[in-house]
C-alpha positions in Angstrom: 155.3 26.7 69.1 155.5 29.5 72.2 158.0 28.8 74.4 156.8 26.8 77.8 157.5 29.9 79.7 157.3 33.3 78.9 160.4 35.4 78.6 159.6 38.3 81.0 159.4 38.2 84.9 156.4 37.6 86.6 153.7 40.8 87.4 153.8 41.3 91.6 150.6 40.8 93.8 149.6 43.3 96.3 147.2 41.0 97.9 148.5 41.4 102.0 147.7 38.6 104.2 146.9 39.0 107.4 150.0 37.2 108.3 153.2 35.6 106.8 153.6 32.2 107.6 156.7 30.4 107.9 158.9 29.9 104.3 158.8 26.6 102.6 161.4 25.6 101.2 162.9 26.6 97.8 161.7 24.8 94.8 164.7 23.7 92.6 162.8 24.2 89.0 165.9 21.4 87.8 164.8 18.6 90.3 161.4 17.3 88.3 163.6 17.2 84.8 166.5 15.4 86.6 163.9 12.5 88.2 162.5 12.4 84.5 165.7 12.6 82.7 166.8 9.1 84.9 163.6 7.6 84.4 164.4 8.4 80.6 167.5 5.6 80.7 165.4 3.0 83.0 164.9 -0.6 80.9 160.9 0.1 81.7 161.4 3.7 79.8 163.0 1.1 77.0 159.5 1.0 74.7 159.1 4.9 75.4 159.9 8.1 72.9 161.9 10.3 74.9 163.3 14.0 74.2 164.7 16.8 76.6 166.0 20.2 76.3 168.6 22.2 77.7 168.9 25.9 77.4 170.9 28.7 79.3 170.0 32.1 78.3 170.8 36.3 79.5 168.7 39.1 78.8 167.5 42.2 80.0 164.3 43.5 81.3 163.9 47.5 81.4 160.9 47.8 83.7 161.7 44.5 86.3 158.9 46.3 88.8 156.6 47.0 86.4 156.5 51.0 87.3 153.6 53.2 85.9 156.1 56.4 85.2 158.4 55.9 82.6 161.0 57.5 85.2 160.4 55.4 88.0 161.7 52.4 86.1 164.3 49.9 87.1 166.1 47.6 84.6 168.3 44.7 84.9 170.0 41.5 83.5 169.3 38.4 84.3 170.2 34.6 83.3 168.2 31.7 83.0 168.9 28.1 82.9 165.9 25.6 81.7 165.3 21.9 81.5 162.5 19.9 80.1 162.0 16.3 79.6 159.4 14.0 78.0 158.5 10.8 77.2 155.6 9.5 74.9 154.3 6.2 73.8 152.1 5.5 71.4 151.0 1.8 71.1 149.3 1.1 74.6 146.6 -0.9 74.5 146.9 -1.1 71.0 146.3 2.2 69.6 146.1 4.7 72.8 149.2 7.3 73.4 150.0 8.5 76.9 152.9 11.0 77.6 154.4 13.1 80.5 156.1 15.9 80.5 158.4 18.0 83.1 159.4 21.3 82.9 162.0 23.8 85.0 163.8 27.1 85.2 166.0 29.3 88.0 166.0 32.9 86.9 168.2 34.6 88.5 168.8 38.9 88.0 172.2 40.6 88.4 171.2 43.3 90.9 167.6 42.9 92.1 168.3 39.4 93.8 164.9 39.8 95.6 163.1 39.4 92.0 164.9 35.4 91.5 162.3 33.2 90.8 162.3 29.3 90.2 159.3 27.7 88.6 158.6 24.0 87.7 155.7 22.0 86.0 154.5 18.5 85.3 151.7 17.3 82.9 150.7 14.2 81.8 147.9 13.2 79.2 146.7 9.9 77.5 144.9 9.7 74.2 142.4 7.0 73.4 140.6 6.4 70.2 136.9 5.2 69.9 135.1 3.7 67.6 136.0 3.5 64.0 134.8 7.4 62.9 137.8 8.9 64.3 136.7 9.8 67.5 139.0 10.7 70.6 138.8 10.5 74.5 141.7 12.8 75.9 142.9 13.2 79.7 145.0 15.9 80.7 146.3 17.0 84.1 149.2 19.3 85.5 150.8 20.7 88.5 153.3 24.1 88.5 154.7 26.1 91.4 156.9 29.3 91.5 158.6 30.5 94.3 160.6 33.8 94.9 163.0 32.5 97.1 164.3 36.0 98.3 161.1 37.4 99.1 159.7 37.7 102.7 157.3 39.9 102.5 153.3 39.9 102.4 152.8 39.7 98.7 151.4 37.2 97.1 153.5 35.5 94.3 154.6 31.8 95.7 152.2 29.6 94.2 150.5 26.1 93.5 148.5 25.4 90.4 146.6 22.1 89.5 144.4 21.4 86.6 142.9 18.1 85.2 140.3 18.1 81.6 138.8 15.5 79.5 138.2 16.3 76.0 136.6 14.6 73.3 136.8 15.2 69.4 134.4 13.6 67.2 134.2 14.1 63.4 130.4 15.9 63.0 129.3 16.8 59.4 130.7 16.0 56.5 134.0 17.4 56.8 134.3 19.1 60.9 135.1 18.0 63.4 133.7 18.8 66.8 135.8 19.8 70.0 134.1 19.2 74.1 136.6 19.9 76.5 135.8 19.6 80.6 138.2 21.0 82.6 138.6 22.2 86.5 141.3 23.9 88.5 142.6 24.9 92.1 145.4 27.9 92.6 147.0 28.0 96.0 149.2 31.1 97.1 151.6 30.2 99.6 151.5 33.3 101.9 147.4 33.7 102.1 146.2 30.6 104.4 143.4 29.7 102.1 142.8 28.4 99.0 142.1 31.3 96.4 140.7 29.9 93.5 139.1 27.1 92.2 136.4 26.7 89.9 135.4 24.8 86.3 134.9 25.2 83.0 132.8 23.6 79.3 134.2 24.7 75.9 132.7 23.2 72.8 133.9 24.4 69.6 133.5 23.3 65.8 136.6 23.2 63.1 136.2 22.4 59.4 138.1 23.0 56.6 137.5 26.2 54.4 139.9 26.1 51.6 143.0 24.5 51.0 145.7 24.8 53.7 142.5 26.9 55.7 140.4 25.8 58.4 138.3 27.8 60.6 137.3 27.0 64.3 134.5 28.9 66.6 133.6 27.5 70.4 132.0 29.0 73.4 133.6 28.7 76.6 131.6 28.7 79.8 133.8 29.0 82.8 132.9 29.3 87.0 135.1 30.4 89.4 135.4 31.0 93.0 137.7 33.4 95.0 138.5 32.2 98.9 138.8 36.3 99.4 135.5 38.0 100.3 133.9 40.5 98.0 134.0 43.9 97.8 130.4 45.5 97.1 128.9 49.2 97.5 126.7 49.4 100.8 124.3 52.4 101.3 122.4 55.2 99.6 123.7 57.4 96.5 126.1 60.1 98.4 126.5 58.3 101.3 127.5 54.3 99.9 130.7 53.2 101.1 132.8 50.1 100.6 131.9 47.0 102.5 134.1 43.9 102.0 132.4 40.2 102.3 130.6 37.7 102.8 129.9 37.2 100.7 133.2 35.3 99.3 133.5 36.1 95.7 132.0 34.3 92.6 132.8 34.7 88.8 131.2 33.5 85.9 132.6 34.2 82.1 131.2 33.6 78.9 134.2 33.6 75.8 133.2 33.4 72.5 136.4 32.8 70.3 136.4 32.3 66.4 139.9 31.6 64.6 141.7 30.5 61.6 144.8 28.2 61.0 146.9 28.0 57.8 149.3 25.1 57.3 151.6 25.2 54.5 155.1 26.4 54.1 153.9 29.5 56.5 151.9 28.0 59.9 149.8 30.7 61.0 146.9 31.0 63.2 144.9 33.9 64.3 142.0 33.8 66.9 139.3 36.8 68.2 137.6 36.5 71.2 135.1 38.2 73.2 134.8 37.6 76.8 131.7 38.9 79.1 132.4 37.7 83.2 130.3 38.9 86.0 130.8 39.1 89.4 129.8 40.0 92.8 133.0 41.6 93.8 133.7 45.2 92.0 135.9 45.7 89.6 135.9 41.8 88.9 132.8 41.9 85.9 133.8 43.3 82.3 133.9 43.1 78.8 136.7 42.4 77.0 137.9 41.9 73.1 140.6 40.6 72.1 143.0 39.3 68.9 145.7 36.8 69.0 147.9 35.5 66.5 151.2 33.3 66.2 153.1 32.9 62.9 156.5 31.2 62.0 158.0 30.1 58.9 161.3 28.8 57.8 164.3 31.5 56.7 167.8 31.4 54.4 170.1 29.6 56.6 168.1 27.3 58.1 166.8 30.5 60.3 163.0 29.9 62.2 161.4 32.8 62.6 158.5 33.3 65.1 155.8 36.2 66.0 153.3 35.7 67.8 151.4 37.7 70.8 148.0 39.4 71.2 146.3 42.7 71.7 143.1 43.4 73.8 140.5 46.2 75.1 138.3 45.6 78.6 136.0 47.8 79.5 134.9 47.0 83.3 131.2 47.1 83.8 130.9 48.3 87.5 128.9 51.3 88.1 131.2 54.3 89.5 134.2 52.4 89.7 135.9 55.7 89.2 135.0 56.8 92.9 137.0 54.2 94.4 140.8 53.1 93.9 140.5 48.7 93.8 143.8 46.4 93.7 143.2 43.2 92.0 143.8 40.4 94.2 147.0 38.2 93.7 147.3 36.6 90.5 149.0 33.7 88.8 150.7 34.9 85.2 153.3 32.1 84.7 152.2 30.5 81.1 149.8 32.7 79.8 149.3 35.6 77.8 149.5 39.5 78.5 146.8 42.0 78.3 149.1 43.2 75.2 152.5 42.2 74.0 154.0 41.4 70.4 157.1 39.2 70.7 159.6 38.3 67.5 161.7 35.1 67.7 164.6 34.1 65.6 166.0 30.7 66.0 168.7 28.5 64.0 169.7 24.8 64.9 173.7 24.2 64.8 175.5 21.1 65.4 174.9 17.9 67.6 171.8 19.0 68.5 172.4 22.3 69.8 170.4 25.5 69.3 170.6 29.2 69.5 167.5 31.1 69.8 167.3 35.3 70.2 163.6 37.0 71.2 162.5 40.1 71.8 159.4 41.5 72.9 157.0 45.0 73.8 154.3 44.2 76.5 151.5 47.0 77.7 150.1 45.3 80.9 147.1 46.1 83.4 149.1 46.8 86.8 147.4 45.9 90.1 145.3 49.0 90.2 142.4 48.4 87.7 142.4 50.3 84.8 146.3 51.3 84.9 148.7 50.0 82.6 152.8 49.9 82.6 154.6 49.0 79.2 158.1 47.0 79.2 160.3 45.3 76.6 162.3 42.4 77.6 165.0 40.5 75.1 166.9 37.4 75.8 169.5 35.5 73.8 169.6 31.8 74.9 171.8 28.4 73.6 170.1 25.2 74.1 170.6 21.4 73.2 167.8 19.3 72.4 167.4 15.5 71.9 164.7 14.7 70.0 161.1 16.4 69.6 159.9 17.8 72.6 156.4 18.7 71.4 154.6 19.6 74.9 152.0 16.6 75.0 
């Protein structure tokens, strides 16, 4: 139920490359949803479950540069158009689903053209059951981009993303059911000449039913991942230590326990707390961190929707005297996940022929590129879309 992209512009990377290399060209966020859109009105498509959405939207952000003083803020409008297409099938090979799904937006802003983005993703998945208990075998995998067409500088915010998991979900007592999920990942900025992450990653978690409507869900997720930037480490006595940056390269490993709840009935809500512990060779990379999401929506008078949802955390980094030293985080990829803290509130209302208008608005507090140093912004955006069918994000 979040949307498939978030509604505020992208946080800016001050990881400088040694050199720019030459521009690729810019990504059109509409072209994957047009190739699936056709593919949607092929005779082979014929058996398939199709669904797409259309939506063009305006709204304003009042910190576009995330600024740390309130007075060095800049804000500006800007419109979006998005597309998204799907199609699902759920009778292969007798009782296996498979689906693929494309996704796209330009974002363009009324002054600050150098802050346009365009971003697109693809994702497919096929479901097979097992046995006769119940039991699962899911394969997922994905590609995004985002590219700031405008932008020739050094920073770091044109991007490739790839991702592939296989999950299986077993029943496992008398009433749970058991979650194992394998996944790995590669990110790509465009402008650094390496690759700059990678890694893996093993969550197994348990849900059962706890009362009516209830169920409760706890997992530990056990994640490796490695940085093509060298680290940055202390070198040298107390008083005299300086900064010395790799080899070696840098190497993360997290630990995240997470233990949630989900009600389902009139109301769907679902709240989650998590604890995360990573450490690292490279300072200012190993912390602890807590943290408590939530998403909520429920039907209104009117046929209204309405929607919170967001999440609210604390890190405490676990470096000795990281106050002696000023360290920028490395470039980062934000597109489609959470903020360190926001609380957004959605209010949506279908009209006729399949057509939708949708209003959001939401407060963020973010950790800026210098560690430990936060900037806050609210961003709201009224959007009218048309919709065929279900999308459902499969």
């Amino acid at each position: 139920m979040r949307p498939a992209f978030s509604p505020r512009p992208a946080r800016r990377s001050a990881r400088l490359s040694a050199g720019s290399r030459p521009g690729r060209a810019p990504h059109t966020g509409a072209l994957p949803v047009l190739l699936l859109t056709l593919a949607l009105g092929s005779p082979a498509a014929a058996a398939w479950e199709s669904a797409c959405r259309l939506q063009s939207s305006f709204g304003d952000d009042n910190n576009v540069r995330e600024a740390l003083a309130k007075n060095e803020r800049l804000s500006d409008s800007y419109f979006r158009l998005l597309g998204e297409a799907e199609l699902s099938r759920d009778d292969l090979m007798g009782r296996a689903r498979a689906g693929i799904a494309a996704r796209g937006f330009r974002e363009d802003y009324r002054e600050l053209s150098e802050e346009r983005r365009r971003q697109a993703e693809l994702r497919g998945a096929f479901e097979l059951p097992l046995g006769a208990r119940g039991t699962d075998l899911r394969f997922e995998s994905g590609w995004s981009t985002r590219v700031y067409p405008a932008i020739a500088d050094s920073a770091s915010r044109d991007f490739d993303r790839v991702w592939g998991s296989v999950a299986v979900d077993t029943p496992f007592g008398p009433r749970g059911t058991l979650h194992t999920s394998l996944r790995s990942f590669a990110l790509d900025f465009e402008q650094t000449g390496f690759r700059d992450q990678w890694g893996s990653g093993l969550d197994i978690s348990y849900e059962q039913p706890v009362a009516r409507h209830l169920s409760a869900r706890v997992g530990l997720e056990l994640t490796g991942t490695r940085h093509g930037r060298d680290s940055i480490q202390w070198d040298g006595p107390p008083g005299e230590r300086t900064l010395v940056v790799g080899p070696p390269r840098q190497r993360d490993s997290l630990r995240h326990l997470h233990l949630g709840l989900r009600w389902v009935h009139g109301v769907v809500a679902r709240v989650q707390y998590g604890f995360r512990a990573q450490n690292s060779n490279s300072l200012g990379s190993s912390l602890h961190r807590h943290e408590v999401r939530w998403l909520v929506a429920a039907s209104a008078p009117q046929r209204f929707t309405l929607q919170c949802y967001g999440n609210l955390e604390t890190t405490d980094y676990t470096d000795r005297n990281l106050d002696e030293v000023y360290i920028f985080r490395g470039g980062e990829e934000v597109e489609a996940r959470d903020d360190n803290n926001q609380v957004v509130l959605g209010l949506s209302r279908p009209l006729r022929h399949g057509f939708r208008i949708e209003a959001r608005h939401g407060w963020y507090e973010n950790e800026s590129l210098l560690i430990g140093s936060y900037y806050r912004k609210s961003v709201w955006t009224v959007g009218l879309g048309w919709e065929q069918g279900h999308p459902s994000v499969f």
